[in-house]
Residue frames as a rotation matrix with the C-alpha (Angstrom) as fourth column:
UNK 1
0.348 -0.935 -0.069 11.16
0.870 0.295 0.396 -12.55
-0.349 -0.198 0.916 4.16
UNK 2
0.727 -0.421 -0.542 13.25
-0.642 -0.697 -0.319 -9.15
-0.244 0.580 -0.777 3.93
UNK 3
0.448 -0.886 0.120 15.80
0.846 0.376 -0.378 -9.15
0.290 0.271 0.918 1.68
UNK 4
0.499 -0.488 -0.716 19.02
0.554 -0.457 0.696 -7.32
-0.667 -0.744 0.042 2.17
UNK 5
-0.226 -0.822 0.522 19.44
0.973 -0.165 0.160 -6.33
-0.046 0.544 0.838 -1.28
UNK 6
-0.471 -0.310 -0.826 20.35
0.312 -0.934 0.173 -2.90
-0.825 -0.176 0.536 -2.09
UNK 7
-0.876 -0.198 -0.441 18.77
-0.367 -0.320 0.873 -2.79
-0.314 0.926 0.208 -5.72
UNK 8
0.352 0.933 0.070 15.76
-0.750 0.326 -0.576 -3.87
-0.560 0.150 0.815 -7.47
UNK 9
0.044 -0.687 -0.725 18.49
-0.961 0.169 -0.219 -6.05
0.273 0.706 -0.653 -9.85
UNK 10
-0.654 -0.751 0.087 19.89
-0.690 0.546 -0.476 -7.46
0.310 -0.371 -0.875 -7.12
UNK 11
-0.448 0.799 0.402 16.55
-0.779 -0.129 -0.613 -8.40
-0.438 -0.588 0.680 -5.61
UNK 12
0.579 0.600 -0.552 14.99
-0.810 0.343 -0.476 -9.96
-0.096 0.723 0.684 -8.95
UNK 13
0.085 -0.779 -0.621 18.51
-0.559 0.479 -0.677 -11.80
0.825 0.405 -0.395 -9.56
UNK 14
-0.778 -0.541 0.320 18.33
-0.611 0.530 -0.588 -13.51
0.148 -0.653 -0.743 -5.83
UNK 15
0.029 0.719 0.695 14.85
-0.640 0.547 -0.539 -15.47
-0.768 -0.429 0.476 -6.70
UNK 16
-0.344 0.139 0.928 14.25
0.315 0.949 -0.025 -18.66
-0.884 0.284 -0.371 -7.99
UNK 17
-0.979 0.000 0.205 13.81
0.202 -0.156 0.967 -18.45
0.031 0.988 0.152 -12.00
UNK 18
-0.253 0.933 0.256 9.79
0.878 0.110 0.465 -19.21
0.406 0.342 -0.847 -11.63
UNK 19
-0.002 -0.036 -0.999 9.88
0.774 -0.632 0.021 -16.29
-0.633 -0.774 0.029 -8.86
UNK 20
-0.405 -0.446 -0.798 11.96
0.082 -0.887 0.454 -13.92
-0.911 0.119 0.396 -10.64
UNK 21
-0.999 -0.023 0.044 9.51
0.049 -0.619 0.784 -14.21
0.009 0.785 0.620 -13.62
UNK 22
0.318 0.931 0.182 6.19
0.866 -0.363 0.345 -13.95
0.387 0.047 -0.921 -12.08
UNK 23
-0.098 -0.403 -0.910 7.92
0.569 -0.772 0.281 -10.66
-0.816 -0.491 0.305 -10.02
UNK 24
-0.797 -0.562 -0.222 8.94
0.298 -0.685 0.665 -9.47
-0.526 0.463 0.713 -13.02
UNK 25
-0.660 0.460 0.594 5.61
0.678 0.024 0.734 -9.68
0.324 0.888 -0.328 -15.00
UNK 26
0.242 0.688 -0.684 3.88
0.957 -0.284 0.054 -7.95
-0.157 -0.668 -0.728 -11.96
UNK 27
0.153 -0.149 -0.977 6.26
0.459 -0.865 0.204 -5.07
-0.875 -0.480 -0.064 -12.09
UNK 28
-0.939 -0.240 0.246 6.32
0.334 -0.471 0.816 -4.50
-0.080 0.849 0.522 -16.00
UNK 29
-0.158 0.980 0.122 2.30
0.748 0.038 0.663 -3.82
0.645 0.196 -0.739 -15.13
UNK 30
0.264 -0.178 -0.948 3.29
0.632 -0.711 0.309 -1.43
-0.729 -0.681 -0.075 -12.00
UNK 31
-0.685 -0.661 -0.305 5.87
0.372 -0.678 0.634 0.32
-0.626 0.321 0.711 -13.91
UNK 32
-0.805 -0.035 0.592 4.03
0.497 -0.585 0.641 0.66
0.324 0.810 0.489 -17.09
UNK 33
0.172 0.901 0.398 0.37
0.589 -0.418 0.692 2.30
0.789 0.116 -0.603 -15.39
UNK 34
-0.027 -0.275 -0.961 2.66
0.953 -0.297 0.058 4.30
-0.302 -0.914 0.270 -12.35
UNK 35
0.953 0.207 -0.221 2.33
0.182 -0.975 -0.128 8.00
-0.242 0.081 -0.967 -11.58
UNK 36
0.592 -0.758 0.274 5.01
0.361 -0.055 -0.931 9.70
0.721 0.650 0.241 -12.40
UNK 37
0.178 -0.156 0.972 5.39
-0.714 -0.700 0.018 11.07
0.677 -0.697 -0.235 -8.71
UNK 38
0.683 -0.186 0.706 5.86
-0.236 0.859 0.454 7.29
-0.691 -0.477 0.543 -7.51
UNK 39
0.031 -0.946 -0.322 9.17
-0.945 0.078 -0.318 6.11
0.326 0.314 -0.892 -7.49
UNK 40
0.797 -0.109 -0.594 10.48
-0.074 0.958 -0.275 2.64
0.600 0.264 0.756 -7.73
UNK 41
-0.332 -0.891 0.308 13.32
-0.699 0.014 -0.715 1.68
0.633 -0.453 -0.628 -5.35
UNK 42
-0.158 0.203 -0.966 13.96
0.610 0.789 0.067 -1.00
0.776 -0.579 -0.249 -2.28
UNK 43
-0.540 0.182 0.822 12.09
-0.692 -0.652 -0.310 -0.36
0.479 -0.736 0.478 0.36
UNK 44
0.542 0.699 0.467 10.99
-0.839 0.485 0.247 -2.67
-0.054 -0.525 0.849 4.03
UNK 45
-0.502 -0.503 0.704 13.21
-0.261 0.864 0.432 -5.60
-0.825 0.033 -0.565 2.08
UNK 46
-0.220 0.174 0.960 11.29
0.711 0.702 0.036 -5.65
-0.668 0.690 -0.278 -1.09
UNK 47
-0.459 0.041 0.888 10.33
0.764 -0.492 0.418 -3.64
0.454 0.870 0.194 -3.88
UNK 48
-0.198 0.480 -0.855 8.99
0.669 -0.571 -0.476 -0.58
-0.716 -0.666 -0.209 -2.74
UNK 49
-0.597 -0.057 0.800 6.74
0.621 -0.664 0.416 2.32
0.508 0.745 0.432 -4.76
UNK 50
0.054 0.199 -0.978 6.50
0.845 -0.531 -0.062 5.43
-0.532 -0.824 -0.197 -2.91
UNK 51
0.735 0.584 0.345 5.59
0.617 -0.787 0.017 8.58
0.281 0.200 -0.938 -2.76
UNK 52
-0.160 -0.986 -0.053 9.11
0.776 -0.092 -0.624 10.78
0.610 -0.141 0.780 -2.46
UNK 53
-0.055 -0.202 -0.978 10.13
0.847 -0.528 0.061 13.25
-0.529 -0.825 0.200 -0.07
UNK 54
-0.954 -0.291 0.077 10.20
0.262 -0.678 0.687 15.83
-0.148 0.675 0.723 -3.32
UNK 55
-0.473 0.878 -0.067 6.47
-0.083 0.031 0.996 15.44
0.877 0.477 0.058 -3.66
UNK 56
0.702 0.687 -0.187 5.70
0.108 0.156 0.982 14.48
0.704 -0.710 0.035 -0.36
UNK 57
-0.084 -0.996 -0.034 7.97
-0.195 0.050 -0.980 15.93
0.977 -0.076 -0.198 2.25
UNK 58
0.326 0.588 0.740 6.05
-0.879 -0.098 0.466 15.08
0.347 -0.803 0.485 5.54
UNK 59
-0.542 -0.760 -0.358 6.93
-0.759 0.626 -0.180 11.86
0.360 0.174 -0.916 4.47
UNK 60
-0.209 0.668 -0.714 5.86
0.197 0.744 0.639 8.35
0.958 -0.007 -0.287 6.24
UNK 61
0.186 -0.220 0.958 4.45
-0.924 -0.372 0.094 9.19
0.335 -0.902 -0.272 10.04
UNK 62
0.937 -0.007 -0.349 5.86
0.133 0.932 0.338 6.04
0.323 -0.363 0.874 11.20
UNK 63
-0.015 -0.831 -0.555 9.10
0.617 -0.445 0.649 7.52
-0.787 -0.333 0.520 10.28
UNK 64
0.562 0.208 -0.800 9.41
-0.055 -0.956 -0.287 10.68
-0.825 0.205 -0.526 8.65
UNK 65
-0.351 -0.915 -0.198 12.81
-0.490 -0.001 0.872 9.93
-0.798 0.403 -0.448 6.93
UNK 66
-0.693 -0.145 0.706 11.46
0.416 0.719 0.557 7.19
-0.589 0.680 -0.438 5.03
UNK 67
-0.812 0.557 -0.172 8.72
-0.548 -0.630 0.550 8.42
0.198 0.541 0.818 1.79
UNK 68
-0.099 0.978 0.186 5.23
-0.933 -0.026 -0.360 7.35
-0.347 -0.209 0.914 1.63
UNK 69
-0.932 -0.237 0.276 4.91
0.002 0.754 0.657 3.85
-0.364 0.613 -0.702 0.65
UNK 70
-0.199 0.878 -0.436 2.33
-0.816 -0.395 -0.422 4.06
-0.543 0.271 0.795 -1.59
UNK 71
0.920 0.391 -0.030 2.46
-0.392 0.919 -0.029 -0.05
0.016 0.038 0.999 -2.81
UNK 72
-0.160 -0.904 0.396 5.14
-0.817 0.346 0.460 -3.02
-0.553 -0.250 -0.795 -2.67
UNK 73
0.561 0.226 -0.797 5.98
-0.452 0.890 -0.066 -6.35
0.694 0.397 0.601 -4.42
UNK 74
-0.093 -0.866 0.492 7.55
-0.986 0.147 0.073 -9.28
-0.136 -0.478 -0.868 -2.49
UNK 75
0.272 0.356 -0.894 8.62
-0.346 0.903 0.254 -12.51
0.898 0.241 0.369 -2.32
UNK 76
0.331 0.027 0.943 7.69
-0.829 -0.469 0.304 -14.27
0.451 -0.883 -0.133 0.64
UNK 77
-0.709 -0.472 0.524 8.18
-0.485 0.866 0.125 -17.86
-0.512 -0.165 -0.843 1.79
UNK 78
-0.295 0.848 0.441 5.04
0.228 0.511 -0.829 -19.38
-0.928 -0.144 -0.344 1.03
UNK 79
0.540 0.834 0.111 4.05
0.710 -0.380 -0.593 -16.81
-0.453 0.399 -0.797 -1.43
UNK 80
-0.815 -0.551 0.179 4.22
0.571 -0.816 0.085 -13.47
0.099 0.172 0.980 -3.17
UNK 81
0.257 0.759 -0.599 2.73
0.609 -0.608 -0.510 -10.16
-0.751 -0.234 -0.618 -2.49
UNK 82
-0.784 -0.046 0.619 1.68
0.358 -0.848 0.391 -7.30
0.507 0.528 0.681 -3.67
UNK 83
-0.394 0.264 -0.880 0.73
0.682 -0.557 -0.473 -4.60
-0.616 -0.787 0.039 -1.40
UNK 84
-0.447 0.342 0.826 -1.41
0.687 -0.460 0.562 -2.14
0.572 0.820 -0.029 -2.80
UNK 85
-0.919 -0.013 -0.395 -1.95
0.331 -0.569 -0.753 1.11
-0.215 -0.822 0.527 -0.33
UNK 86
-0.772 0.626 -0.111 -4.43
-0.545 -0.560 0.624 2.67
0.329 0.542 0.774 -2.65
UNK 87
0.078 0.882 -0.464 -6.99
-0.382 0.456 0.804 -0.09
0.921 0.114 0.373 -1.03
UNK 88
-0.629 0.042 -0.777 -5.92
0.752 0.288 -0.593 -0.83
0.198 -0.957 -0.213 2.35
UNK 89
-0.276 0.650 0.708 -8.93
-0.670 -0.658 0.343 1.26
0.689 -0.380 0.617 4.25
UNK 90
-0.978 0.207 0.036 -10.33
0.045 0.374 -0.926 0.42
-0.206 -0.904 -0.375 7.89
UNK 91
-0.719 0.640 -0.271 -13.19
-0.480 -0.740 -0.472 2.64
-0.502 -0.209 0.839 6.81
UNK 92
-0.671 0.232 -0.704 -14.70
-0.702 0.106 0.704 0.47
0.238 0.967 0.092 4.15
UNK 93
-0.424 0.883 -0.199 -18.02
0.905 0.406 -0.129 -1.22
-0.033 -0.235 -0.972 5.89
UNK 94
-0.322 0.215 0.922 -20.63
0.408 -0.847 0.340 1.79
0.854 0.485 0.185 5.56
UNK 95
0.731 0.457 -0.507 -21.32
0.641 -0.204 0.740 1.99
0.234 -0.866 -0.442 9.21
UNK 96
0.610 -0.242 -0.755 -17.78
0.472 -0.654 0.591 3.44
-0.636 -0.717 -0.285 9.43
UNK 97
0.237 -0.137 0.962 -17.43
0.821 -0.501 -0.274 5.35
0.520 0.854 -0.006 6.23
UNK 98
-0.155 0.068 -0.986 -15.98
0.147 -0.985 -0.091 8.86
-0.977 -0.159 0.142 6.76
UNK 99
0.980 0.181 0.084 -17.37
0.171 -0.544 -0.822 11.54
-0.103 0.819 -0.564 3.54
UNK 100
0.456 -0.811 -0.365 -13.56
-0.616 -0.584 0.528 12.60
-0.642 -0.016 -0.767 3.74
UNK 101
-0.643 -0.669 0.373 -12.07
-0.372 0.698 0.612 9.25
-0.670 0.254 -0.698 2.48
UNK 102
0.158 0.944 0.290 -14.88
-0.321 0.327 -0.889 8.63
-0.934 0.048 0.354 0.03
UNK 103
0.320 -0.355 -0.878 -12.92
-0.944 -0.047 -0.325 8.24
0.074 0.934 -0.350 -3.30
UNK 104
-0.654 -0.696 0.294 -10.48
-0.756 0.615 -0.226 5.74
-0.023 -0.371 -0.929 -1.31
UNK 105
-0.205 0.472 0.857 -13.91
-0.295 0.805 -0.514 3.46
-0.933 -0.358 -0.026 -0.25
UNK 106
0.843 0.430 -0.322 -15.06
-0.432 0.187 -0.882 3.73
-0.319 0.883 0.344 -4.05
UNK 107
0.204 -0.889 -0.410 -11.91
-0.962 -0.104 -0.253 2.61
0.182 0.446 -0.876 -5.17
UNK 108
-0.792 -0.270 0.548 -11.90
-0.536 0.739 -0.409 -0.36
-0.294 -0.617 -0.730 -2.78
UNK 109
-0.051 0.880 0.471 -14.93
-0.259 0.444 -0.858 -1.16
-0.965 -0.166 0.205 -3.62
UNK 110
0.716 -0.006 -0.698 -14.29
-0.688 -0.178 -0.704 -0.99
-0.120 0.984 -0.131 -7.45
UNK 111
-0.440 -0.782 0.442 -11.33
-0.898 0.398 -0.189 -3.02
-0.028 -0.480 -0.877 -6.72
UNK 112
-0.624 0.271 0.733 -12.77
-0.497 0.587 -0.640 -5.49
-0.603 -0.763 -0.231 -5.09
UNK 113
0.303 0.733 0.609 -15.59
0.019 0.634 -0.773 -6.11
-0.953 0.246 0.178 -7.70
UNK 114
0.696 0.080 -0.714 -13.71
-0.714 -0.026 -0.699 -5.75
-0.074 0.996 0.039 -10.77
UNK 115
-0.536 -0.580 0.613 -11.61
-0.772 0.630 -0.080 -8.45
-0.340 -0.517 -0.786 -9.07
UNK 116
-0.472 0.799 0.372 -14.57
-0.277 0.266 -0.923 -10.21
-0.837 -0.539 0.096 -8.77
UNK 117
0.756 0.606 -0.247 -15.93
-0.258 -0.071 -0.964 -10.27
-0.601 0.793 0.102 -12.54
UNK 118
0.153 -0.704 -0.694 -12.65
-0.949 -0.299 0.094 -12.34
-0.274 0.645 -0.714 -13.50
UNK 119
0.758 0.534 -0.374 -13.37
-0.447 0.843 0.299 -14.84
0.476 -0.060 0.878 -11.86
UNK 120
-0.124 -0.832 -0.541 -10.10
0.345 0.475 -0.809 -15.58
0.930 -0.287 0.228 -10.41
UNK 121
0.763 0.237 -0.602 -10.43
0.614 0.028 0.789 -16.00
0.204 -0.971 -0.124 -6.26
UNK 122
0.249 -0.588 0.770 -8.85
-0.426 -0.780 -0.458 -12.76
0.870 -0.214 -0.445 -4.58
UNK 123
0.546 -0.309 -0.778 -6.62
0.771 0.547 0.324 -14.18
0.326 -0.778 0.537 -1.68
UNK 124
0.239 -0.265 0.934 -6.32
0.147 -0.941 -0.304 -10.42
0.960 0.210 -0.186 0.17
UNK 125
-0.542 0.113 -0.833 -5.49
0.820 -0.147 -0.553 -9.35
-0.185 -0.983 -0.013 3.66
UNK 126
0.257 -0.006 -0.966 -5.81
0.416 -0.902 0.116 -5.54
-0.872 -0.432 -0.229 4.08
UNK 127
0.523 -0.330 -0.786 -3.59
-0.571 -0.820 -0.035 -4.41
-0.633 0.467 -0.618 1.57
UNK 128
-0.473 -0.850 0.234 -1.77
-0.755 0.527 0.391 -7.54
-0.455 0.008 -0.890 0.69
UNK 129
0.536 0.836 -0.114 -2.41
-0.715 0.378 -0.588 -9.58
-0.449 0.397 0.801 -2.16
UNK 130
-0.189 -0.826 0.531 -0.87
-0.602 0.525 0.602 -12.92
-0.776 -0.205 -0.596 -1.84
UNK 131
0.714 0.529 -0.459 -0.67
-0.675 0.345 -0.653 -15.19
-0.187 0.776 0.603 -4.98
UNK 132
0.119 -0.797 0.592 1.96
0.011 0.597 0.802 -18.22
-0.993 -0.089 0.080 -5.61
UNK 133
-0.797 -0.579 0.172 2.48
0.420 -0.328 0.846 -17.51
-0.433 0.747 0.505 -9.39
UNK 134
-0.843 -0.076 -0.532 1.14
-0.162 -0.908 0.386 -14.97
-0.513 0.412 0.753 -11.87
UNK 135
-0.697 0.687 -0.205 -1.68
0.014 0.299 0.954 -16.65
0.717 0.662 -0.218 -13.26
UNK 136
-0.319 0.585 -0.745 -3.51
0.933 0.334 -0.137 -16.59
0.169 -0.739 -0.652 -9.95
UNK 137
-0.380 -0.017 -0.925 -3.86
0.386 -0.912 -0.141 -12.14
-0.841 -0.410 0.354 -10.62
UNK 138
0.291 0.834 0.469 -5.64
0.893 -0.061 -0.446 -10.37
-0.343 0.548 -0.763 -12.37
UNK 139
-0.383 -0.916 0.118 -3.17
0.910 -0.352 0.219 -8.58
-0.159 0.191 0.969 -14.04
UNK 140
-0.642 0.217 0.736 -5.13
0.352 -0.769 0.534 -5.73
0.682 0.601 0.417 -15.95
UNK 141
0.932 0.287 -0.223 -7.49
0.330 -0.409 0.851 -5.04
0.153 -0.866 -0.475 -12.29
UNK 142
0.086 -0.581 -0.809 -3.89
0.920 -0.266 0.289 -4.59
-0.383 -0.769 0.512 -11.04
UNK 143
-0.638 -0.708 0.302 -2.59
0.770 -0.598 0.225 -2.05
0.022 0.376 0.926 -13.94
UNK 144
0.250 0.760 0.600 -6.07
0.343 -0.649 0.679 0.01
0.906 0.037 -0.423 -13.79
UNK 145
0.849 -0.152 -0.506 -6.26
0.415 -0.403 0.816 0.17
-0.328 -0.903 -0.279 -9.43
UNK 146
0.010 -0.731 -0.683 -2.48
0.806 -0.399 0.438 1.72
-0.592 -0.554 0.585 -9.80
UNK 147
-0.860 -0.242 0.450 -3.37
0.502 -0.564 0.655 3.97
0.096 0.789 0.606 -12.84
UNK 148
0.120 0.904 0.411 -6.59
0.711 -0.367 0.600 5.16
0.693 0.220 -0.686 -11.30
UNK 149
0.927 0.349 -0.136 -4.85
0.240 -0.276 0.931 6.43
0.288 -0.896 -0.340 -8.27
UNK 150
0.250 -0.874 0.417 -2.29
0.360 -0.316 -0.878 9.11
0.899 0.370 0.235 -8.97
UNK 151
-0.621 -0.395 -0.677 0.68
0.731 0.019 -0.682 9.91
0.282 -0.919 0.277 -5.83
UNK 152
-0.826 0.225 0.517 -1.64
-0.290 -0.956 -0.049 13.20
0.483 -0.191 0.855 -5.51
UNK 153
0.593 0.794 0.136 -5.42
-0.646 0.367 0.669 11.44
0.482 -0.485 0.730 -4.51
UNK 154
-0.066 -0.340 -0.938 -2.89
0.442 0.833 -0.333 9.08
0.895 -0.437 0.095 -2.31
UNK 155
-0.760 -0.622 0.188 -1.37
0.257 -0.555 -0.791 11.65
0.596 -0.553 0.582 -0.54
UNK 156
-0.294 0.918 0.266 -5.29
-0.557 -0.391 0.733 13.33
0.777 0.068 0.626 -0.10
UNK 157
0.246 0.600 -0.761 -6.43
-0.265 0.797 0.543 9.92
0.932 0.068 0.355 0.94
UNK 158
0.364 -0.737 -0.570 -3.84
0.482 0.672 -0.562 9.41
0.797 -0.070 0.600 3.17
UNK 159
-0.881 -0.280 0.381 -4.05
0.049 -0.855 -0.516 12.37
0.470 -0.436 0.767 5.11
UNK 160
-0.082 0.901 0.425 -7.84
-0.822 -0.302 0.482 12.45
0.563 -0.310 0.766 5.73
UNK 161
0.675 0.086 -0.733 -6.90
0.169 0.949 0.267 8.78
0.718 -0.304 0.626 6.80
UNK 162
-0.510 -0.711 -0.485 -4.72
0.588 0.123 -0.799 10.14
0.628 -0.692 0.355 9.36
UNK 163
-0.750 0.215 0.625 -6.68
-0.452 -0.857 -0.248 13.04
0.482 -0.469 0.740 10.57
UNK 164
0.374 0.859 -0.350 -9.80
-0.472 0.501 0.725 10.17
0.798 -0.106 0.593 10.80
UNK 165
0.455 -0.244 -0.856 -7.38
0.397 0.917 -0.050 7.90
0.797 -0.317 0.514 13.05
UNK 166
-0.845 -0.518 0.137 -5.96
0.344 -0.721 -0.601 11.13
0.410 -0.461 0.787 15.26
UNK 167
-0.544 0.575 0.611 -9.41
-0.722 -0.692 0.009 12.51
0.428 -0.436 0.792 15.89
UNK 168
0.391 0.425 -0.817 -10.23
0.102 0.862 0.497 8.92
0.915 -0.278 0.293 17.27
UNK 169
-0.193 -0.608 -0.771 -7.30
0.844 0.298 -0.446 8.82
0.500 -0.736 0.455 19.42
UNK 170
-0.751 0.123 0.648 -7.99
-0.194 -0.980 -0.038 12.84
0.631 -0.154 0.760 20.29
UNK 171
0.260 0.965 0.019 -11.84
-0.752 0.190 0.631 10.96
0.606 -0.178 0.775 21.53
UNK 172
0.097 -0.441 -0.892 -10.69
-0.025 0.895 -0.446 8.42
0.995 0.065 0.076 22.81
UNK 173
0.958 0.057 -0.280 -9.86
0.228 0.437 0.870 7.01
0.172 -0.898 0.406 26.52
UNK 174
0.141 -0.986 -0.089 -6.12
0.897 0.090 0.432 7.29
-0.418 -0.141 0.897 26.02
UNK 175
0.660 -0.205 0.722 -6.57
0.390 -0.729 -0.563 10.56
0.642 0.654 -0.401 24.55
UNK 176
0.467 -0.838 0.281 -4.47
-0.877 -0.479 0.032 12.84
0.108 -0.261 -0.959 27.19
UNK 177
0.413 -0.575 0.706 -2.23
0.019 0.781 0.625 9.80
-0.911 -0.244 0.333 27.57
UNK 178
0.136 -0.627 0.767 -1.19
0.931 0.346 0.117 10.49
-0.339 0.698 0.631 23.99
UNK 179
0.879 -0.317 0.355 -1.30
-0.235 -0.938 -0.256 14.47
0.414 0.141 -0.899 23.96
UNK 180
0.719 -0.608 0.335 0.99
-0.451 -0.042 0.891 13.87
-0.528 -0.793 -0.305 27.00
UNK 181
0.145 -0.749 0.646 3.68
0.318 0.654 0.687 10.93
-0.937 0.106 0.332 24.98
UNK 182
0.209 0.382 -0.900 2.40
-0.915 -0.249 -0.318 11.71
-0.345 0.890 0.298 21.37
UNK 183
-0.987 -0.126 -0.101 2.28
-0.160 0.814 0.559 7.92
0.012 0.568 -0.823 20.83
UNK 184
-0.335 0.820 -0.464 -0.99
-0.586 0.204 0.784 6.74
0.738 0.535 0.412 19.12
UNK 185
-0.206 0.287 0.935 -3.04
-0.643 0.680 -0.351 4.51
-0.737 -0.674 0.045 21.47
UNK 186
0.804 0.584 -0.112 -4.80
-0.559 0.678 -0.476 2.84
-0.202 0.446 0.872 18.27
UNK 187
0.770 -0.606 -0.201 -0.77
0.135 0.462 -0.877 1.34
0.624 0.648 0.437 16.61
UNK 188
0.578 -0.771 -0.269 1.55
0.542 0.116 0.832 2.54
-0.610 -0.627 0.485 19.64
UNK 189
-0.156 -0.780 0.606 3.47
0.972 -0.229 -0.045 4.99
0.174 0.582 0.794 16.91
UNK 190
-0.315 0.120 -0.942 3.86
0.605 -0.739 -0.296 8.34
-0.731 -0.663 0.160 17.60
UNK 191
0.501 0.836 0.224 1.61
0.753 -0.293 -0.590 10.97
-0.427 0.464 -0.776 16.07
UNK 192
-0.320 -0.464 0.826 2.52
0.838 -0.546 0.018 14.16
0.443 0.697 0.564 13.96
């Protein structure tokens, strides 16, 4: 569910009490292990921490205008998330490692098993860890993954993860079919 607030206040103040204090415990663990180049603000309809246009002016290639999102909290119907960019990787079976993105897979993989050695059951998509209140997270895995992975190695990451997903499409079948539009065959969004 997006919201429409305008604030992070306004946001916190329009969930349910039990909501608005697992939310809040998540983000006093964001805030307190964030780069200092990741900013806090709404963003999508829910919390948003990105990577600014001051630090990163290329921005997002989805849309330029908007910064890098670089993780989110929300609350959803069912659930809450927490999006966590720093681990969202296609690349992360070793058949289709790239050497470029190789911090990003260690990360994920670090992730993934210090998750793993709490014992508490990781309920992830991609990027999206979904959890129905605050005991179900492994709070201190979260505050490390965002404090191991400053807006600089995003940015890095994040690039070689475009150039990897361009020189597909470049190989590709639809390649002159996206020189020609510049829209991605792999997501339909147009390329940089």
């Amino acid at each position: 569910m997006q919201s429409k607030a305008a604030t992070v206040k306004e946001y916190l103040e329009s969930l349910p009490a039990d909501r608005r204090a697992a939310m809040a415990a998540v983000r006093a663990v964001i805030l307190r292990n964030l780069d200092k180049d990741v900013e806090e603000c709404m963003s999508y309809g829910m919390i948003g921490y990105v990577v600014p246009h001051r630090v990163y002016p290329a921005g997002y290639h989805c849309n330029p205008s908007l910064p890098l999102p670089y993780a989110g909290l929300a609350s959803q119907k069912g659930y809450m998330s927490f999006y966590l960019g720093s681990v969202y990787c296609d690349c992360f079976e070793p058949k289709k490692r790239d050497p470029k993105l190789a911090k990003i897979n260690e990360h994920t993989k670090w992730f993934r098993d210090a998750w793993a050695k709490t014992g508490k059951k990781l309920n992830m998509g991609k990027s999206c860890i979904r959890f129905k209140k605050v005991e179900d997270l492994a709070l201190d895995v979260i505050g490390e993954a965002i404090g191991r992975v400053s807006a600089k190695m995003f940015i890095n990451a994040y690039e070689a993860s475009r150039a990897m997903v361009q020189g597909r499409a470049a190989k590709g079948p639809a390649a002159e079919t996206a020189a020609k539009t510049g829209v991605s065959p792999r997501r339909g969004s147009a390329q940089k």
